[in-house]
N, C-alpha and C positions, 0 to 999 in steps of 0.2 A: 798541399805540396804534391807533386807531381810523380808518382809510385815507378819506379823505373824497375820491372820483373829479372828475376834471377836470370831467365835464360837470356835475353840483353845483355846484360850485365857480363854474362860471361863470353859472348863477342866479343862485346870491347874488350874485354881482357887480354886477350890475346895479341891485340894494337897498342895495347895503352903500357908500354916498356916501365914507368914510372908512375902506377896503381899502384899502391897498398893492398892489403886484402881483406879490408874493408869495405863496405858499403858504395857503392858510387851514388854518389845523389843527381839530381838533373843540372843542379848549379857547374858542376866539376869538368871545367875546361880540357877539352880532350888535347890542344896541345901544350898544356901545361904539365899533360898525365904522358907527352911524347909522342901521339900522334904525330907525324910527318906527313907532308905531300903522295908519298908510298904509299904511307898508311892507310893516306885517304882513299885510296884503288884498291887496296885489298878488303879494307873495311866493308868499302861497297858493295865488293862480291860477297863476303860471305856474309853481310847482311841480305841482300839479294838473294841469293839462296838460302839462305834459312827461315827465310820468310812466304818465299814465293813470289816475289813482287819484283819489277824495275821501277827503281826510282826515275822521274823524270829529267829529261835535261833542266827545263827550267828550277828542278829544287836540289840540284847540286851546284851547290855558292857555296861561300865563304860561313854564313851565318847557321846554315842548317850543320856545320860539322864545327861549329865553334861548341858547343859544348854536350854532354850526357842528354839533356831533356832536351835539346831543339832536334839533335838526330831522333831522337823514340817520338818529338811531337809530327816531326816532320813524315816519320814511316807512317807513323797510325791517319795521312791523309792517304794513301796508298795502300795500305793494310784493311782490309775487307774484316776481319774480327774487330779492328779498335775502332771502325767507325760509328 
């Protein structure tokens, strides 16, 4: 299973209007959790910066922001630590 880190975790959070304060797993549909269109531009940035990285145009779709583990699998091709 696919370990999705506290401080992820609390990114999303701040997008995700309909989290619980539980655990996110990588299964957990971010717009089932409320993620919007918005969402998905603000998301960006402060993933963006707090990471350090731009995401590519080609890996902003539909698929990389449908859920918790394909946005964290999709940074760590981006992300210099999780490679």
């Amino acid at each position: 299973m696919l370990d999705i880190p506290d401080g992820f975790q609390s990114i999303l959070r701040t997008h995700l209007p309909y989290a619980d304060s539980g655990e996110l797993t990588a299964h957990d549909e971010l717009g089932a959790l409320g993620l919007d269109s918005m969402g998905v531009v603000r998301l960006l940035v402060d993933v963006e910066d707090a990471y350090g990285v731009e995401l590519p145009d080609d890996l902003l779709n539909e698929s990389t922001f449908a859920t918790v583990g394909s946005l964290w699998q999709t940074l760590a091709t981006v992300w210099p630590p999780l490679r």
